[in-house]
C-alpha positions as CSV (number, residue, x, y, z in Angstrom):
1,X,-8.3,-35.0,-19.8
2,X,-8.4,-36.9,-17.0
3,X,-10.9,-38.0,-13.9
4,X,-9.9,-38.6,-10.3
5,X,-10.3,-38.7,-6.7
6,X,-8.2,-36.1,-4.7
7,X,-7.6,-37.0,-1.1
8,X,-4.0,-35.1,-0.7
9,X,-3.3,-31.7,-2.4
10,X,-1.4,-32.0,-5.9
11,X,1.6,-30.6,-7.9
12,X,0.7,-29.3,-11.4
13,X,3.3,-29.7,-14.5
14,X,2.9,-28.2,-17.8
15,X,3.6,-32.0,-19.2
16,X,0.2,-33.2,-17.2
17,X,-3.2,-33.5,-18.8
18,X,-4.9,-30.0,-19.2
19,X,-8.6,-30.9,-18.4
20,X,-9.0,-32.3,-14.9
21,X,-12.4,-33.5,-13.2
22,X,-11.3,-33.8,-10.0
23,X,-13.5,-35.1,-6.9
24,X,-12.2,-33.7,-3.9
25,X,-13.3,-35.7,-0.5
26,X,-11.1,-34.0,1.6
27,X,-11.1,-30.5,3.7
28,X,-8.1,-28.0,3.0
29,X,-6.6,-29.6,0.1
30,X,-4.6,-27.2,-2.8
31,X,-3.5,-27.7,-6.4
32,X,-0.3,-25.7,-7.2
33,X,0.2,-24.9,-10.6
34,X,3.9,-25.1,-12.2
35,X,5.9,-21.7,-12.7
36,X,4.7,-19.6,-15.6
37,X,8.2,-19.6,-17.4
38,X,9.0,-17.6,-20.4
39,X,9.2,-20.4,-22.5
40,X,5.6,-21.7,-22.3
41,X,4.6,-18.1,-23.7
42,X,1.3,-16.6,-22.6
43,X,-2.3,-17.3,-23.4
44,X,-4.1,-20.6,-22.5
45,X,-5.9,-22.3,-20.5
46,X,-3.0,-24.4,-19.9
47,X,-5.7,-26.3,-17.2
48,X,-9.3,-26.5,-16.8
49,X,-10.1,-27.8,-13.9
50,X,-13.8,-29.0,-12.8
51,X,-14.4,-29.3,-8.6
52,X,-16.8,-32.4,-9.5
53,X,-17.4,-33.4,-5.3
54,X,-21.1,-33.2,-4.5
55,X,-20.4,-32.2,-0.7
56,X,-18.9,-28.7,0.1
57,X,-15.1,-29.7,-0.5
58,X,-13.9,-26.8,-2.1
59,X,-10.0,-26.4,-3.8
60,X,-7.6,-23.7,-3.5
61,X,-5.6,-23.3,-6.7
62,X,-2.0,-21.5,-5.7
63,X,0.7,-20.7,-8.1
64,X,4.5,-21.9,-7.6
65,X,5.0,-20.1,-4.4
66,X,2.1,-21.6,-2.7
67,X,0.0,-18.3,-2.9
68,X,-3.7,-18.8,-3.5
69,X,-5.0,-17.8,-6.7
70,X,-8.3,-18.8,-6.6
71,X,-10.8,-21.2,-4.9
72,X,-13.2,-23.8,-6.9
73,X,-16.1,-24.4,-4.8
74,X,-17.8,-27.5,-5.5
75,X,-19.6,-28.3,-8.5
76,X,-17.2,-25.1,-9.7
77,X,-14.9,-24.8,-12.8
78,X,-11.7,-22.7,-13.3
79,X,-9.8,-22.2,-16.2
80,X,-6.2,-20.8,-15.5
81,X,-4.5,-18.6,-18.2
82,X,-0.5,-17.1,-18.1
83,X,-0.4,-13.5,-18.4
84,X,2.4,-10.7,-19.1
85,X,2.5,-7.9,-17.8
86,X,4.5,-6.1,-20.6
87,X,7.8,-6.4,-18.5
88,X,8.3,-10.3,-19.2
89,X,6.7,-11.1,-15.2
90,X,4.1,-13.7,-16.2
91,X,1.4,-14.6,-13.5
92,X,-1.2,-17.2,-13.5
93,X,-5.0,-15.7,-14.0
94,X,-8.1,-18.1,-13.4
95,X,-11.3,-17.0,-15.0
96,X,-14.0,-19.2,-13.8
């Protein structure tokens, strides 16, 4: 996993580290996650991702197309799963 500081909003990849404690100082900010292609498969978490700011800076997770998902208050944790719908569409799902 990996610790930082988020002052802008971030860009997900399926090659970056799957645990994030992430300290957001900054109002508004998003992480996008990466397209849930057919060749990752389903399942996960593929990220777990703890909101670690002690103020009220909360994070909106959207998926590739920039539509929110969820939102990880502070002090929250989401873990984000692919899932199929049976018809090969695969959608992102955060359980947290």
């Amino acid at each position: 996993g990996r610790a930082e500081t988020l002052t802008s909003s971030v860009t997900l990849a399926f090659s970056d580290y799957r645990v994030r404690l992430w300290t957001v100082n900054t109002a508004s900010l998003s992480a996008y996650l990466p397209a849930p292609s057919a060749q990752i498969g389903t399942g996960g978490p593929f990220f777990t991702i703890k909101n670690a700011s002690g103020s009220m800076q909360s994070l909106t997770l959207r998926d590739d197309a920039g539509s929110s998902i969820a939102t990880i208050a502070a002090g929250g944790l989401a873990r984000c799963f692919i899932l199929d719908d049976g018809s090969a569409n695969r959608t992102w799902t955060v359980i947290g």
